[in-house]
Each structure stands twice: as structure tokens, then as C-alpha cells.
Backbone as a ProteinNet text record, in pm:
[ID]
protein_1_A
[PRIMARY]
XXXXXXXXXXXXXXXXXXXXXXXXXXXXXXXXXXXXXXXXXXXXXXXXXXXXXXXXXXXXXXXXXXXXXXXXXXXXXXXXXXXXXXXXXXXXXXXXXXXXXXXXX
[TERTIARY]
-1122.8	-1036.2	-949.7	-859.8	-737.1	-719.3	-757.1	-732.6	-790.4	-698.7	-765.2	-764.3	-852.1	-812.1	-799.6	-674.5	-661.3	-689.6	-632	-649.8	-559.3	-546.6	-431.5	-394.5	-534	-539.6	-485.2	-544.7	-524.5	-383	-316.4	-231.8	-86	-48.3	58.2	84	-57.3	-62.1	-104.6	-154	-160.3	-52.3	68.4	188.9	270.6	272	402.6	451	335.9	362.8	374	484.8	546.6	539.3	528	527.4	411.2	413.5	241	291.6	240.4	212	116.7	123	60.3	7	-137.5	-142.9	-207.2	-167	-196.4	-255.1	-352.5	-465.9	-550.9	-644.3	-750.7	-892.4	-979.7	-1079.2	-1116.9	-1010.1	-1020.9	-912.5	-817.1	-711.1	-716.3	-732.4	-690.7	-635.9	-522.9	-383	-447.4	-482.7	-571.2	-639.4	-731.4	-877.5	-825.4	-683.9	-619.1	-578.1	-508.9	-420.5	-499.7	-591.4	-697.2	-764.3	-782.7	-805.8	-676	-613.7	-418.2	-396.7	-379.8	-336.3	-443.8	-584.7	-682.4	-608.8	-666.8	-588.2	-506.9	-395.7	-248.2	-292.5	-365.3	-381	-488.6	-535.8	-638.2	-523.7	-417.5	-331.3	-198.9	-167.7	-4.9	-73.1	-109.5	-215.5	-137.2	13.8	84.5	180.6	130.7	128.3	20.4	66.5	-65.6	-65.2	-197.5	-196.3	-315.4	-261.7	-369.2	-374.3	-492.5	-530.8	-568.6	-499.4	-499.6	-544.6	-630	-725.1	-677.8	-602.4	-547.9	-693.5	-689.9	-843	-779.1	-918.6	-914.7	-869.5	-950.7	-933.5	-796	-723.2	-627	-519.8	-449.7	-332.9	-216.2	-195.5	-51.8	30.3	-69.3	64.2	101.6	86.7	100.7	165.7	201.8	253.7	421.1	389	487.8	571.3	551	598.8	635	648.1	701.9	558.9	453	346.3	347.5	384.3	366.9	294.1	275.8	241.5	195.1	73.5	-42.6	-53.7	-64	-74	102.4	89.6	232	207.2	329.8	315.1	443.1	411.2	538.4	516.3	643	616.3	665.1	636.7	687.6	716.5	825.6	826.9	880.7	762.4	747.2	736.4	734.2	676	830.9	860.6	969.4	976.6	999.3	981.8	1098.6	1061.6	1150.1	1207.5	1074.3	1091.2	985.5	995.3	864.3	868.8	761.6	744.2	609.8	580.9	513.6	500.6	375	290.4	251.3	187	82.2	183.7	168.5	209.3	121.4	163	99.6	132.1	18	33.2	165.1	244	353.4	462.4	478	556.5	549.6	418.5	385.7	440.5	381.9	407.9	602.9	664.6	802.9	874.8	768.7	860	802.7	722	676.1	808.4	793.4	906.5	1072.8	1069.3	1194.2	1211.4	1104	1107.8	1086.8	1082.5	1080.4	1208.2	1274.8	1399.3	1522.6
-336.9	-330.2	-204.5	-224	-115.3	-30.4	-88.6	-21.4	147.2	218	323.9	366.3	477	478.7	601.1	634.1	771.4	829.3	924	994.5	1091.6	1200	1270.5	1373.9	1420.9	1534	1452.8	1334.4	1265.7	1232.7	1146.2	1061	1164.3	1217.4	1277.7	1243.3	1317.5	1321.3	1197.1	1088.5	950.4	861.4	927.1	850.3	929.9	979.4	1095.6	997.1	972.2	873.3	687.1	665.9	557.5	445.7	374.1	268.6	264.4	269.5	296.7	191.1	112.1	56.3	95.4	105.5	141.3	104.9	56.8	-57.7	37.8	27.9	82.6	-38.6	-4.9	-102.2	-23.4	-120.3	-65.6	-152.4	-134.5	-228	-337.7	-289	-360	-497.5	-430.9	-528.1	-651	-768.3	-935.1	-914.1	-904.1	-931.4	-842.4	-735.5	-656.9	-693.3	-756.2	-824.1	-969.8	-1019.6	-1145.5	-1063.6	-974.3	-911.2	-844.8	-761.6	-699.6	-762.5	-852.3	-982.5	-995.8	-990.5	-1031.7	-944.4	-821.5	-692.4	-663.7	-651.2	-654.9	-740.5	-851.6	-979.8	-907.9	-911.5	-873.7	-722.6	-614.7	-503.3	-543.2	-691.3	-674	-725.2	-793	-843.1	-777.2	-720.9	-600.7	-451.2	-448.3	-361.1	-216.9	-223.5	-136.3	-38.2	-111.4	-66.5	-9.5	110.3	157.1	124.5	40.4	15.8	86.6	176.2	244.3	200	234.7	187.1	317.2	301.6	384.3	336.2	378	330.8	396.1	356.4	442.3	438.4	583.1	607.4	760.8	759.6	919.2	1061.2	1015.4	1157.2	1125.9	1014.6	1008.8	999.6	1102.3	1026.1	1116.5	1189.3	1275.4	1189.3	1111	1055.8	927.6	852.6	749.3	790.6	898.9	929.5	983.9	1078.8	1088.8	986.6	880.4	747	658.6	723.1	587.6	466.8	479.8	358.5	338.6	213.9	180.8	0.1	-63.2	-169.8	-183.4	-284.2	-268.4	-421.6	-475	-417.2	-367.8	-218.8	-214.5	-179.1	-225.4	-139.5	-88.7	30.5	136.9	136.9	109.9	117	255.4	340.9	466.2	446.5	477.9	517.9	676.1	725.5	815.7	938	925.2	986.3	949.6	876	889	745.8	730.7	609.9	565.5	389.9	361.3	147.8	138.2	7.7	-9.8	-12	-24.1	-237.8	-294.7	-391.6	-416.4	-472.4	-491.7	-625.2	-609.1	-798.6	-808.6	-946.6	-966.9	-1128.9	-1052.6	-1121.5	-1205.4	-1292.7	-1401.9	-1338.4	-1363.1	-1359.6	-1323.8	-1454.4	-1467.6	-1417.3	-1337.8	-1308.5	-1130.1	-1096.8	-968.6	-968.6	-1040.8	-1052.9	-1048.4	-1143.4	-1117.8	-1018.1	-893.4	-811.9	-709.6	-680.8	-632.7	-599.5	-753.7	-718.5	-721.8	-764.6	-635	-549.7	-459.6	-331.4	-255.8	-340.2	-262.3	-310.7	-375.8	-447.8	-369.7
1119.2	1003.8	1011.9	975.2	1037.4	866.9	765.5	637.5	609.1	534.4	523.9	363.3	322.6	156.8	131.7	25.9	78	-128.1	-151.3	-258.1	-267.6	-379	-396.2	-302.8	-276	-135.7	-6.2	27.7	143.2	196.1	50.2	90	171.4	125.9	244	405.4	404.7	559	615.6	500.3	545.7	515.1	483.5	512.4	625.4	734.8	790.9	891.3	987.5	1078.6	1161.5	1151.1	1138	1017.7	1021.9	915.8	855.5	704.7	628.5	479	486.8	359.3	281	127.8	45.2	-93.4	-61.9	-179.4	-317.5	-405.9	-551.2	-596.6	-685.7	-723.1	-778.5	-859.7	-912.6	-939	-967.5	-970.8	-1071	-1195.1	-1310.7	-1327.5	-1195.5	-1213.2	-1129.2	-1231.1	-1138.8	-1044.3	-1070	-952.6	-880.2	-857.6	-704.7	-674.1	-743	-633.9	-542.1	-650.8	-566.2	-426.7	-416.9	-342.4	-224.3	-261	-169.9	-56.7	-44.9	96.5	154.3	93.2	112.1	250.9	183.8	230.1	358	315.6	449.9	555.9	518.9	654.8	764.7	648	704.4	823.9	792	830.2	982.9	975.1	1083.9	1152.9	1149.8	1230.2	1307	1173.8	1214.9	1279.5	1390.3	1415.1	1398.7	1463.4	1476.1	1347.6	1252.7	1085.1	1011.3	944.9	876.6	764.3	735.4	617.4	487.9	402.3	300.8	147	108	8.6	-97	-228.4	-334.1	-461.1	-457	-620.5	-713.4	-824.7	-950.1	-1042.7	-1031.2	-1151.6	-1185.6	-1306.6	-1372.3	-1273.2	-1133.6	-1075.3	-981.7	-954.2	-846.9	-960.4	-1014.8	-1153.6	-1044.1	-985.4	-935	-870.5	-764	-664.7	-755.1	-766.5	-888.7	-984.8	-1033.7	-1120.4	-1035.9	-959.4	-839.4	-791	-799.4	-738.4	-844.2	-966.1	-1109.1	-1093.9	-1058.6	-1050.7	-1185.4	-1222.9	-1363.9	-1379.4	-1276.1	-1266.5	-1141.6	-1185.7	-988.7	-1007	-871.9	-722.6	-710.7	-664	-645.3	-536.2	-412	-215.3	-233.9	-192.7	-126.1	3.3	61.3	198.2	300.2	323	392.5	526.6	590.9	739.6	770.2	835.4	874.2	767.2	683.8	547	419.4	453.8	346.7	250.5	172.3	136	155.6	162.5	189.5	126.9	45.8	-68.5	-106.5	-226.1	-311.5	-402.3	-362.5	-478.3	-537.1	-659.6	-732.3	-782.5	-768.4	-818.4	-652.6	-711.3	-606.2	-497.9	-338.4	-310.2	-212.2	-136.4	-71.3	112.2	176.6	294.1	371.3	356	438.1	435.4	281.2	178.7	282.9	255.6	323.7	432.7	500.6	652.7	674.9	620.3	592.5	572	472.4	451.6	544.9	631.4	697.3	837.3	831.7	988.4	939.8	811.1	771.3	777.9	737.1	726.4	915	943.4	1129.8	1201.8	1129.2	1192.4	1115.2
[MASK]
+++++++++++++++++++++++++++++++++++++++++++++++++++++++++++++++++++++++++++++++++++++++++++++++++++++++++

């Protein structure tokens, strides 16, 4: 499994290098537990994409807040630490996968 999970200390330096998707989620939320198999999948397959995982809770509120997170599952997608498109709601496999090789093209 290629997923990683990062936190407020973490996440920086787990976006700098090359392409990093970034799933915001939480444990309470539907649409994330739909999404969370979604996003895995996708991460055992796009090997050459990093894909991390951010739990919005009590102790992680900066970067989420840093980033306008106002609705989950939201992915920001960074290349090379910069952002570079953010969407929100829960999407489907192929949908991912689609915007995936947009974003490298």
C-alpha cells in the first residue's frame, strides 16, 4: 500500500516532492469511508504518485484551515509542494484516475 498519513507537523515535507494527492477526511464522515477504499485502490496502482491521508480532528485544525478545508472528502493535489487543484466530494475510481493523468499531462 503506497498510502501515507500525515498531520500538521508532517504534512509539508509530505507534499515537496513530485505529485502528492491529498485526502482530507475524517472518521465521522459518510462520504470518507465511501471514498477511503477509492483513494487506497487508486494509490496501490498509480505507484508513481504520492498519495496522503489527513484526518481533520481536534489536534490536526492548521493545515485544513491553511487550505480553506471547509467540506470533506476534499483532495488537493500538490506538485512538488505547490498546489496545484483542489476538489471536493466523493469521487469514483475512474473519475480519480482521470484526473490524475491530467494533472501529469
Amino acid at each position: 500500500m503506497a498510502l501515507k498519513h500525515a498531520n500538521d507537523e508532517t504534512f509539508d515535507s509530505m507534499i515537496q516532492n513530485g505529485l502528492t494527492l491529498v485526502d482530507f477526511w475524517a472518521s465521522w464522515c459518510g462520504p470518507c469511508q465511501m471514498f477511503g477504499p477509492i483513494f487506497e485502490n487508486v494509490s496501490d496502482e498509480k505507484t508513481d504518485v504520492n498519495f496522503v491521508k489527513f484526518e481533520i480532528d481536534d489536534v490536526n485544525r492548521r493545515t485544513p484551515a491553511r487550505f480553506g478545508i471547509r467540506s470533506i472528502p476534499s483532495v488537493l493535489a500538490f506538485k512538488d509542494g505547490e498546489l496545484k487543484e483542489a476538489r471536493t466530494g466523493l469521487m469514483d475510481e475512474e473519475t480519480l484516475i482521470k484526473w490524475i493523468e491530467e494533472l501529469k499531462g
